[in-house]
N, CA, C and O atoms as CSV, one atom per row, in Angstrom:
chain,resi,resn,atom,element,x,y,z
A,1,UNK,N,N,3.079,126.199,-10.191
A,1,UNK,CA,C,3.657,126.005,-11.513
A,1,UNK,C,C,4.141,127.361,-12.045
A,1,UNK,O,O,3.621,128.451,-11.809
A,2,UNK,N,N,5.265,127.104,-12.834
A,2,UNK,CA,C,5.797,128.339,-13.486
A,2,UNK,C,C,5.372,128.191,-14.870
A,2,UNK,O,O,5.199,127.066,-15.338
A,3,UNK,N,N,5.165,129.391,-15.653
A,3,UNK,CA,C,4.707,129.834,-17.080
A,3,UNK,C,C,5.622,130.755,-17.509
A,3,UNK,O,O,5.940,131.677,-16.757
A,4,UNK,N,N,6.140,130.637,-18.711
A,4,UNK,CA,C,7.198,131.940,-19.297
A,4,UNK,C,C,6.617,132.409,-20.386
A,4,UNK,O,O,5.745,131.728,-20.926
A,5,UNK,N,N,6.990,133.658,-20.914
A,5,UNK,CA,C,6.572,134.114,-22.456
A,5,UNK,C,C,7.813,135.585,-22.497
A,5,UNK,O,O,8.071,136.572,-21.808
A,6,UNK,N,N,8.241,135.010,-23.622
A,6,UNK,CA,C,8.998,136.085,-23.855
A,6,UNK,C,C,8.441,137.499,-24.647
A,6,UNK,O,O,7.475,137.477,-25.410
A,7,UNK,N,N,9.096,138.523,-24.382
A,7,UNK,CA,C,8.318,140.007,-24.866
A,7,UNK,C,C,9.773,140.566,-25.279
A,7,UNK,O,O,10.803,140.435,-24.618
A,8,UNK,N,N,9.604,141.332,-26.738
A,8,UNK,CA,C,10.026,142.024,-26.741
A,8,UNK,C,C,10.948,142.783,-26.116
A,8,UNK,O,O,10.955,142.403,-24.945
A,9,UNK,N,N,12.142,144.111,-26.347
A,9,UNK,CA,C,12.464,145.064,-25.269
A,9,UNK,C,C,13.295,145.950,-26.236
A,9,UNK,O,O,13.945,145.267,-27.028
A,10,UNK,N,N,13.426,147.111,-26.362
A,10,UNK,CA,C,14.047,147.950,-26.914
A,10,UNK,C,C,14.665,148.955,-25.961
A,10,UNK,O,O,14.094,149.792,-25.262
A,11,UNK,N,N,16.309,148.616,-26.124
A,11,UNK,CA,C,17.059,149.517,-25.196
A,11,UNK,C,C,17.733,150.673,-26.061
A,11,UNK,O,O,18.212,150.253,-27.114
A,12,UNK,N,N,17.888,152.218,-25.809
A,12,UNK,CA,C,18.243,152.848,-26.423
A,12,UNK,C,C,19.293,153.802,-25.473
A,12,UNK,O,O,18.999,154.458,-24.473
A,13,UNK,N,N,20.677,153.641,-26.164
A,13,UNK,CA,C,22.202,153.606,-25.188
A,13,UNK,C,C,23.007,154.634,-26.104
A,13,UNK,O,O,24.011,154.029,-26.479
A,14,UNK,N,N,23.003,155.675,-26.525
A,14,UNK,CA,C,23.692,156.812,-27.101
A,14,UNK,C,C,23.557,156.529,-28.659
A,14,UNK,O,O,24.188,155.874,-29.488
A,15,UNK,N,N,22.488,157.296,-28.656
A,15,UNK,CA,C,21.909,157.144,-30.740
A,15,UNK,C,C,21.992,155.890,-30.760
A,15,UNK,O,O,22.253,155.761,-31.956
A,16,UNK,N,N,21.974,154.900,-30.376
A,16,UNK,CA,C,21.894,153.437,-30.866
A,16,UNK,C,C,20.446,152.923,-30.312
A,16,UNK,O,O,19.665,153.541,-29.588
A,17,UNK,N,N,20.307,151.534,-30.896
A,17,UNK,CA,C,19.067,151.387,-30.564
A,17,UNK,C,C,19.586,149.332,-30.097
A,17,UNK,O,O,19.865,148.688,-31.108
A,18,UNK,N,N,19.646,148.774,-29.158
A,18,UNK,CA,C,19.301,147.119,-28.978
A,18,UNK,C,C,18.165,146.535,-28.562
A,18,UNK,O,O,17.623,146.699,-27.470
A,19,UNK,N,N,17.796,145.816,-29.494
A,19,UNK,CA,C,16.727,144.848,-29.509
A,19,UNK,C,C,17.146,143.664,-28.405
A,19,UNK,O,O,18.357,143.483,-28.535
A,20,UNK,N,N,16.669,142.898,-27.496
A,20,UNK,CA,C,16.722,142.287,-26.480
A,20,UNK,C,C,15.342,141.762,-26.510
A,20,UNK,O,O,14.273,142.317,-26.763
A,21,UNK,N,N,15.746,140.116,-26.073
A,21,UNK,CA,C,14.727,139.336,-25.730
A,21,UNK,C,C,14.677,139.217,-23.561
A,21,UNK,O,O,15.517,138.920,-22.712
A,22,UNK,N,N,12.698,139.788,-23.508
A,22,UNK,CA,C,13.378,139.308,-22.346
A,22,UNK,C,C,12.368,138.681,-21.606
A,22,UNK,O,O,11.294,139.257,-21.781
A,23,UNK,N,N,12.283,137.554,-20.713
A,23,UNK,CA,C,11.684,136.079,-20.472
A,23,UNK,C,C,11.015,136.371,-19.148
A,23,UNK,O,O,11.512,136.142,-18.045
A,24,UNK,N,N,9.389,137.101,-19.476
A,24,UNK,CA,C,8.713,136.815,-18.136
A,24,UNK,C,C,8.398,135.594,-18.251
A,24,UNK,O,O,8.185,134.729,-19.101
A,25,UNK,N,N,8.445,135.867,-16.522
A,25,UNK,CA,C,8.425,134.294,-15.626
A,25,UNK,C,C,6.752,134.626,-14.126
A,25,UNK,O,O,6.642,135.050,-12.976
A,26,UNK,N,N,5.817,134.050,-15.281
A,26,UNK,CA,C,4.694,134.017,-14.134
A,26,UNK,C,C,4.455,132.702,-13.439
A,26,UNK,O,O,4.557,131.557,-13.880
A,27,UNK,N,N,4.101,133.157,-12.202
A,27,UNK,CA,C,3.976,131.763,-10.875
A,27,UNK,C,C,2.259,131.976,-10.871
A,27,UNK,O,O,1.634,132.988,-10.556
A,28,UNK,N,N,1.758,130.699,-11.317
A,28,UNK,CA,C,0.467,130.207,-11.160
A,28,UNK,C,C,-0.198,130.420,-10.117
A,28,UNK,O,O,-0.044,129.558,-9.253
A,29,UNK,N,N,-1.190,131.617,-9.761
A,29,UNK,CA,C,-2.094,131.565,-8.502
A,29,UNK,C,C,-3.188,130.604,-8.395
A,29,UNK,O,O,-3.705,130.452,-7.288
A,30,UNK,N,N,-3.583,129.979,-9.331
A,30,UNK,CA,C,-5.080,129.159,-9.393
A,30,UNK,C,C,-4.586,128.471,-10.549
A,30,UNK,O,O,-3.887,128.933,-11.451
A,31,UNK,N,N,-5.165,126.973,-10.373
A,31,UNK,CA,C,-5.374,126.104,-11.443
A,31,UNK,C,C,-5.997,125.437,-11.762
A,31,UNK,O,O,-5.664,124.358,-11.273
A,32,UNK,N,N,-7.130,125.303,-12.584
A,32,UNK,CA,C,-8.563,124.793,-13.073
A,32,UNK,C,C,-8.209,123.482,-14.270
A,32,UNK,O,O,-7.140,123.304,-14.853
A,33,UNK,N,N,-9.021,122.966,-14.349
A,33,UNK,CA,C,-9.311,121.680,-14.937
A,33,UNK,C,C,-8.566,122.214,-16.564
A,33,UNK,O,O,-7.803,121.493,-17.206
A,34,UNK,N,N,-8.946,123.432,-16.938
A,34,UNK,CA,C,-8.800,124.128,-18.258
A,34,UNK,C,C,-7.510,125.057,-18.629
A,34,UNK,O,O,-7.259,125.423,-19.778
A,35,UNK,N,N,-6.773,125.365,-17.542
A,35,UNK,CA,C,-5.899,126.252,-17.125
A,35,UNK,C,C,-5.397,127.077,-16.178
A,35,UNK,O,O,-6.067,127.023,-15.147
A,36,UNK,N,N,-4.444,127.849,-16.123
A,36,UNK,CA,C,-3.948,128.502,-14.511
A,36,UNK,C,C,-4.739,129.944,-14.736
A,36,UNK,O,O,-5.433,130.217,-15.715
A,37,UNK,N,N,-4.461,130.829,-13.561
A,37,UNK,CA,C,-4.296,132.110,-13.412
A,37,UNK,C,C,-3.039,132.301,-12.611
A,37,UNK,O,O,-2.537,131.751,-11.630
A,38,UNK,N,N,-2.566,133.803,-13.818
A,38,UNK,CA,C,-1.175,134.743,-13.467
A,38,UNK,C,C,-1.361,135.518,-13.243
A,38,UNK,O,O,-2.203,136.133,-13.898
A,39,UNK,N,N,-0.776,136.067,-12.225
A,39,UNK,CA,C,-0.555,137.766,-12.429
A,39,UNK,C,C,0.428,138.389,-13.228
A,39,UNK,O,O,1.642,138.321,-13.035
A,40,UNK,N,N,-0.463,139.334,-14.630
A,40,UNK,CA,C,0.748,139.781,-15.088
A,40,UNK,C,C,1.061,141.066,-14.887
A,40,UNK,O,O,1.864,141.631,-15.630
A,41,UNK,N,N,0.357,141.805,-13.667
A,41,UNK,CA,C,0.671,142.908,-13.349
A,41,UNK,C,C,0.050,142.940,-11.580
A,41,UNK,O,O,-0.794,142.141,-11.175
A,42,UNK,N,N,0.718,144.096,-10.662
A,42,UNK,CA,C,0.034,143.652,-9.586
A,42,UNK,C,C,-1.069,143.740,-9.408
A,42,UNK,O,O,-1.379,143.403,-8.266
A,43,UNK,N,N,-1.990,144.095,-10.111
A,43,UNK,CA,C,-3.912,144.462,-10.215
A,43,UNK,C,C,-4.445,144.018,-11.185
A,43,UNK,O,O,-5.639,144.264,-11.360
A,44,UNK,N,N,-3.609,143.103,-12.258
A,44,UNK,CA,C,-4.620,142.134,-13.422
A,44,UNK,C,C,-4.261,140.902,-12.988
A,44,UNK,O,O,-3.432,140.520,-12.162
A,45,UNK,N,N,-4.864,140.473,-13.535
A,45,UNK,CA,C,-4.653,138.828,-13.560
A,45,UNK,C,C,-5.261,137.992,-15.115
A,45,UNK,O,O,-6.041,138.436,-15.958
A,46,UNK,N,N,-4.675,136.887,-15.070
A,46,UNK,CA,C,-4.801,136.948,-16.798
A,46,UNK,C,C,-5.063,135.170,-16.846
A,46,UNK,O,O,-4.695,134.565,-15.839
A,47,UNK,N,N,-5.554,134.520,-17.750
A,47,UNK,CA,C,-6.217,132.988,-17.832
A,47,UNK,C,C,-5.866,132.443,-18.625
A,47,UNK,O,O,-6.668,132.410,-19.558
A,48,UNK,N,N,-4.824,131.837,-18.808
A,48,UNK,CA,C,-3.951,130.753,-19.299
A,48,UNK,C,C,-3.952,129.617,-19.818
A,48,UNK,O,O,-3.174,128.810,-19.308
A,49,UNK,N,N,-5.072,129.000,-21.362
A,49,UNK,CA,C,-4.954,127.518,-21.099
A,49,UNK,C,C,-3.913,126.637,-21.198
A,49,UNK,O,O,-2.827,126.657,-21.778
A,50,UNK,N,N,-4.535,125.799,-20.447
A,50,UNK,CA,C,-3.359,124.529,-20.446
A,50,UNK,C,C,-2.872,123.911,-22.256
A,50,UNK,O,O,-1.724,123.729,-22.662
A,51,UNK,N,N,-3.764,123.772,-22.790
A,51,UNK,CA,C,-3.727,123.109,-24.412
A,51,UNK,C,C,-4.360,124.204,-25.551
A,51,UNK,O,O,-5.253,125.001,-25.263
A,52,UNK,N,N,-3.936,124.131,-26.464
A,52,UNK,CA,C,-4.049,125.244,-27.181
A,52,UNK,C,C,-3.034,126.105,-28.204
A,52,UNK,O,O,-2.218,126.812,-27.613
A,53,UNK,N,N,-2.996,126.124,-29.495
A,53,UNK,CA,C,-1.860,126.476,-30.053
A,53,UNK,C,C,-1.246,128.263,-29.806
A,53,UNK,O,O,-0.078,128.645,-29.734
A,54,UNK,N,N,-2.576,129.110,-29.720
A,54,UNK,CA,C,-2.223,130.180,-28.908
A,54,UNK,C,C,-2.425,130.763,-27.550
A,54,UNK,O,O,-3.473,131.388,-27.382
A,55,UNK,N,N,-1.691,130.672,-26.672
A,55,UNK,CA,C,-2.083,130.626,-25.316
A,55,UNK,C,C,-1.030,131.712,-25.005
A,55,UNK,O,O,-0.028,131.746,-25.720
A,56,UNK,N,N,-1.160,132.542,-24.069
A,56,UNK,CA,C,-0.442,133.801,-23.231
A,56,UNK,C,C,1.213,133.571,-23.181
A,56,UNK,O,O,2.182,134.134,-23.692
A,57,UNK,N,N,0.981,132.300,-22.178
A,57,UNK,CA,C,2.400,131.964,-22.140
A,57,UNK,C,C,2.651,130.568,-22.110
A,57,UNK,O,O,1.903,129.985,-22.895
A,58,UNK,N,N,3.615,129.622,-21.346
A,58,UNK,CA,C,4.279,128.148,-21.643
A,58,UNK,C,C,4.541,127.594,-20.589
A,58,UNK,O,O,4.715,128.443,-19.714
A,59,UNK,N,N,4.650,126.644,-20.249
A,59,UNK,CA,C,5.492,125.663,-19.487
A,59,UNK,C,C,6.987,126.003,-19.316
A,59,UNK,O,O,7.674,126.431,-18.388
A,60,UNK,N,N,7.175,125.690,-20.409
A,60,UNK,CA,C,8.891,125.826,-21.026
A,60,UNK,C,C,9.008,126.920,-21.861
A,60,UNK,O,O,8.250,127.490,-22.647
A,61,UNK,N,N,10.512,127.116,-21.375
A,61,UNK,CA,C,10.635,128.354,-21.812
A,61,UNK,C,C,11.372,127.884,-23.624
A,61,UNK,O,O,12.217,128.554,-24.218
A,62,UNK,N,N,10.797,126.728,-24.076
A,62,UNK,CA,C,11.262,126.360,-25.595
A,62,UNK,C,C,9.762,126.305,-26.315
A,62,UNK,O,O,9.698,126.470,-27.533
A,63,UNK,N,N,8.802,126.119,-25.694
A,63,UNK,CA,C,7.871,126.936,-26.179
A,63,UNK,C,C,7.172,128.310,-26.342
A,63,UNK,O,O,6.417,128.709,-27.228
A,64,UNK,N,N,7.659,128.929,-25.198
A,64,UNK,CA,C,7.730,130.011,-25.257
A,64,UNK,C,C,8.453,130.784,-26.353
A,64,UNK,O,O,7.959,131.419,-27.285
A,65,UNK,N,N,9.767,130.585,-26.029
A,65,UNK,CA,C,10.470,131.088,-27.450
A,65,UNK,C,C,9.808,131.022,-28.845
A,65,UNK,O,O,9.741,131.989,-29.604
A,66,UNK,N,N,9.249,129.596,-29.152
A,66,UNK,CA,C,8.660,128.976,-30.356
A,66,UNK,C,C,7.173,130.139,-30.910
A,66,UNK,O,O,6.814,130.645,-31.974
A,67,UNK,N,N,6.718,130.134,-29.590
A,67,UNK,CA,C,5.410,131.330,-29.652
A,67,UNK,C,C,6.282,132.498,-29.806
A,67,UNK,O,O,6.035,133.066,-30.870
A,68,UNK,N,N,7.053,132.967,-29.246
A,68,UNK,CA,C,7.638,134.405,-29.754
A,68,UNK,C,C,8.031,134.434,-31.429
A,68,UNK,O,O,7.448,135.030,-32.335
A,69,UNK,N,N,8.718,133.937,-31.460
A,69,UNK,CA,C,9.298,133.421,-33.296
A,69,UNK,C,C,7.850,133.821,-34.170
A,69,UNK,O,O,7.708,134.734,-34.984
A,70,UNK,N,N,6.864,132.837,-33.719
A,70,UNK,CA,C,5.366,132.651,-34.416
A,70,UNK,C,C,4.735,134.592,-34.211
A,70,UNK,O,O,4.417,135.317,-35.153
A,71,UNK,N,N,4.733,134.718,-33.729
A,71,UNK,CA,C,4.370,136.416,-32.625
A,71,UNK,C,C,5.055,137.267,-33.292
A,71,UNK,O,O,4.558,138.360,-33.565
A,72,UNK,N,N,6.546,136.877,-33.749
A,72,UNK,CA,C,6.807,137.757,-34.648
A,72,UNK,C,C,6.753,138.056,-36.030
A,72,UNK,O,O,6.620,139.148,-36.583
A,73,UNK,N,N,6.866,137.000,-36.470
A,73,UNK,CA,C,6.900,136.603,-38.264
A,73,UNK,C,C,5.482,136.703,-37.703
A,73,UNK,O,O,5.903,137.288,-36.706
A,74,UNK,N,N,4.015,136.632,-37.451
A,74,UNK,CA,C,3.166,137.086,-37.762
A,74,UNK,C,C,2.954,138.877,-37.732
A,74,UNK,O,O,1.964,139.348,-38.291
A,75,UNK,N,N,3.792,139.638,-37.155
A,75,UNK,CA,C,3.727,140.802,-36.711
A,75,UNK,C,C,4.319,141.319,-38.064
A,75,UNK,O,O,3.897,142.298,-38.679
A,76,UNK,N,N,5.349,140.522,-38.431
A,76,UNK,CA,C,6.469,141.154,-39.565
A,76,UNK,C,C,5.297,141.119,-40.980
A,76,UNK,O,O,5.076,142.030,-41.778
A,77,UNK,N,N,4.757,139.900,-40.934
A,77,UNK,CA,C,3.860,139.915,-41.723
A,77,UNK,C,C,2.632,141.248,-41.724
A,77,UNK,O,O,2.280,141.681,-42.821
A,78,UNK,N,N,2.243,141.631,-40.901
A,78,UNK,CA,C,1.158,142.541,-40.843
A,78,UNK,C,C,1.671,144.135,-40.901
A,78,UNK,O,O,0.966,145.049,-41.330
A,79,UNK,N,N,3.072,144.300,-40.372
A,79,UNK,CA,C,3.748,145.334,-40.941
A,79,UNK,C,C,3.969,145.420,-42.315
A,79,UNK,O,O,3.878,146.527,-42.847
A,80,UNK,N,N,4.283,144.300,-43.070
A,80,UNK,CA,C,4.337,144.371,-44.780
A,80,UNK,C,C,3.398,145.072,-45.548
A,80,UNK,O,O,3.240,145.957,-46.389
A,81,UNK,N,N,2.725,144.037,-44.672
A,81,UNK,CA,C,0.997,144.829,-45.801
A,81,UNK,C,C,0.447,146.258,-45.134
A,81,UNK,O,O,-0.519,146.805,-45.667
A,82,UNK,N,N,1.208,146.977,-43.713
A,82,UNK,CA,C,1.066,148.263,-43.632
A,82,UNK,C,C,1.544,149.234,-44.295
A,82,UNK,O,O,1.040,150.327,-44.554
A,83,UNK,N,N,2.879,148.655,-44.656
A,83,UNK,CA,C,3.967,149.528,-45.375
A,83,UNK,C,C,3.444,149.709,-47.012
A,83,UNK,O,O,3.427,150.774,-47.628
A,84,UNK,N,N,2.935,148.077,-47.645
A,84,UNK,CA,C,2.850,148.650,-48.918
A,84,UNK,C,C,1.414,149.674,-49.097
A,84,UNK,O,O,1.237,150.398,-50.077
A,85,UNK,N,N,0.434,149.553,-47.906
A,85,UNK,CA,C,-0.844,150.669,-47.832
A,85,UNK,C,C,-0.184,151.836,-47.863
A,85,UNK,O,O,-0.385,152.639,-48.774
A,86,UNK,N,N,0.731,152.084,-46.818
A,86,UNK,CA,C,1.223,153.371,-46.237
A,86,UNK,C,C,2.042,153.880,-47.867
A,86,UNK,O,O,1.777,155.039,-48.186
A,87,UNK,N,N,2.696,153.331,-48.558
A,87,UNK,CA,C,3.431,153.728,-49.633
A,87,UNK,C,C,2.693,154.361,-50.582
A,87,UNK,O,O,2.928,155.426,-51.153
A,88,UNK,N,N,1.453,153.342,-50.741
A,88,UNK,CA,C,0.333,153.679,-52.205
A,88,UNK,C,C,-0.250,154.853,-51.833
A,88,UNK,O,O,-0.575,155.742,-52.619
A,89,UNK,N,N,-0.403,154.877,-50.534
A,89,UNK,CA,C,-1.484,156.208,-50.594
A,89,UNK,C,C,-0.744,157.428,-50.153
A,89,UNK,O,O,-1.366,158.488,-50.089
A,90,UNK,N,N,0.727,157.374,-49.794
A,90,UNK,CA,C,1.738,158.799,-50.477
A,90,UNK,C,C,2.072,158.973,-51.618
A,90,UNK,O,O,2.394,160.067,-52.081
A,91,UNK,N,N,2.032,157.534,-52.447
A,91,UNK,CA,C,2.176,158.129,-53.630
A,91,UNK,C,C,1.055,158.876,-54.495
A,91,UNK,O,O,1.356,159.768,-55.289
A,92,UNK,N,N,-0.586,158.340,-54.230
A,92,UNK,CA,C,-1.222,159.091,-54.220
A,92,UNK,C,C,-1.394,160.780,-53.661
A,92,UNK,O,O,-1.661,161.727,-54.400
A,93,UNK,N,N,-1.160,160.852,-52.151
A,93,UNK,CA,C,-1.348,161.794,-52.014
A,93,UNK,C,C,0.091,163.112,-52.560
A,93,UNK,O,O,0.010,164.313,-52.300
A,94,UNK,N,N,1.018,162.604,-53.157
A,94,UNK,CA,C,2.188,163.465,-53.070
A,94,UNK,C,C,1.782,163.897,-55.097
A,94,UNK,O,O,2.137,164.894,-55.725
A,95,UNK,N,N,0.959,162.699,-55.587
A,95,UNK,CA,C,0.384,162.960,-57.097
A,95,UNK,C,C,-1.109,164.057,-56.871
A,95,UNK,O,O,-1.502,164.603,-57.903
A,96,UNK,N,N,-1.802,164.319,-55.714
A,96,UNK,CA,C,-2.541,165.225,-55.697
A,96,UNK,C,C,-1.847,166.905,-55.160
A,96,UNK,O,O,-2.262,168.012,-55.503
A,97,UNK,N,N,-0.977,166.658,-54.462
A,97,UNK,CA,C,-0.454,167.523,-54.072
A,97,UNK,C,C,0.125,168.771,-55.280
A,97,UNK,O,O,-0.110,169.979,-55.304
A,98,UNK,N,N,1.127,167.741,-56.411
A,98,UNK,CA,C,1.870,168.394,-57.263
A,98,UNK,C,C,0.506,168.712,-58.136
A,98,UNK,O,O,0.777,169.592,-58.954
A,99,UNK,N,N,-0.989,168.254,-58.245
A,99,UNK,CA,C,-2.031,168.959,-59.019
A,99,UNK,C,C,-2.543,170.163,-58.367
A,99,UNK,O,O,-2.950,171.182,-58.925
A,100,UNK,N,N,-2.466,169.898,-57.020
A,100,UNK,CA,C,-2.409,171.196,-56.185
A,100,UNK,C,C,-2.103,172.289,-56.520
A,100,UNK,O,O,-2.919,173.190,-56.714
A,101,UNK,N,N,-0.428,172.433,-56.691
A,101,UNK,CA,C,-0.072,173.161,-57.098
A,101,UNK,C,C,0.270,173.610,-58.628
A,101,UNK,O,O,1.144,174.462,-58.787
A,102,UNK,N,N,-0.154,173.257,-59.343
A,102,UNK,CA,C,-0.648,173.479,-60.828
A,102,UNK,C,C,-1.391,174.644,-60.850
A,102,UNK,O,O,-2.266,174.797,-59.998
A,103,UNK,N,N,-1.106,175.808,-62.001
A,103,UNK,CA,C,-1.906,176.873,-61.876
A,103,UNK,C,C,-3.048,176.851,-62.042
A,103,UNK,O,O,-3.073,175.660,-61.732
A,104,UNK,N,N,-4.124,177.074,-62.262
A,104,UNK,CA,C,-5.898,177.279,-62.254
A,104,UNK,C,C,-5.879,178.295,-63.222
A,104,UNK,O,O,-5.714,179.474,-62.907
A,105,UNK,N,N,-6.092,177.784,-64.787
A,105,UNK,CA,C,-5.998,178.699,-65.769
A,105,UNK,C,C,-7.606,178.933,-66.332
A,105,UNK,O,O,-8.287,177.967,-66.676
A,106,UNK,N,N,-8.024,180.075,-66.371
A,106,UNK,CA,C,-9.532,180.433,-66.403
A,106,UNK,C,C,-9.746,180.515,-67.703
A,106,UNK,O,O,-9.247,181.311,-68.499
A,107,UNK,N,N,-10.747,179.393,-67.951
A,107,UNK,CA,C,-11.441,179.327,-69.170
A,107,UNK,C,C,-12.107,180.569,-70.255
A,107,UNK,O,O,-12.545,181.490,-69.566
A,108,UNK,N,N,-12.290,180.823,-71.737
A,108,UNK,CA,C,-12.359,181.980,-72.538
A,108,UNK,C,C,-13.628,181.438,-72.687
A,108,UNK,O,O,-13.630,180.536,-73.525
A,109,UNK,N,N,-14.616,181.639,-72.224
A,109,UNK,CA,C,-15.785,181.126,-72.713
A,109,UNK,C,C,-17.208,182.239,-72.914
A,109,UNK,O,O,-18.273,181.805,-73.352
């Protein structure tokens, strides 16, 4: 049996940058009551279930796609909430910085 899952690919071609989808295609070494084994490299091997809403890879490559879509809008999602962390705490740190540099005026006491 064949399994697909699409990944990512970023090609970079003179200062430009293309995004590309591109469609591994794993051939089933073993298949259990529960699912296959793939090789997704020549020294791993990886366990696949058959049923299951998140699973490695697909049958078809229209579920596959469907899991990539899901793979990403969850990714896009978790970048959001990095970006607005990453923002708050430069704006913090760029508001300690300018106290930083504030003179240190010595008290008449």
């Amino acid at each position: 049996m064949i399994l697909f899952r699409y990944e990512r690919n970023v090609f970079y071609e003179e200062e430009e940058q293309a995004a590309r989808l591109m469609l591994e295609v794993y051939h089933t070494i073993k298949e259990t009551k529960k699912g296959f084994w793939i090789h997704v490299s020549p020294m791993k091997k990886r366990f696949v279930l058959k049923e299951g809403k998140k699973r490695y890879a697909y049958p078809t490559k229209e579920e596959a796609l469907n899991n990539f879509i899901e793979r990403t809008k969850s990714c896009i999602g978790f970048n959001k909430h990095y970006l607005r962390k990453a923002k708050a705490f430069l704006i913090v740190a760029e508001a300690l910085q300018y106290d930083l540099q504030k003179p240190i005026l010595a008290s008449s006491e």
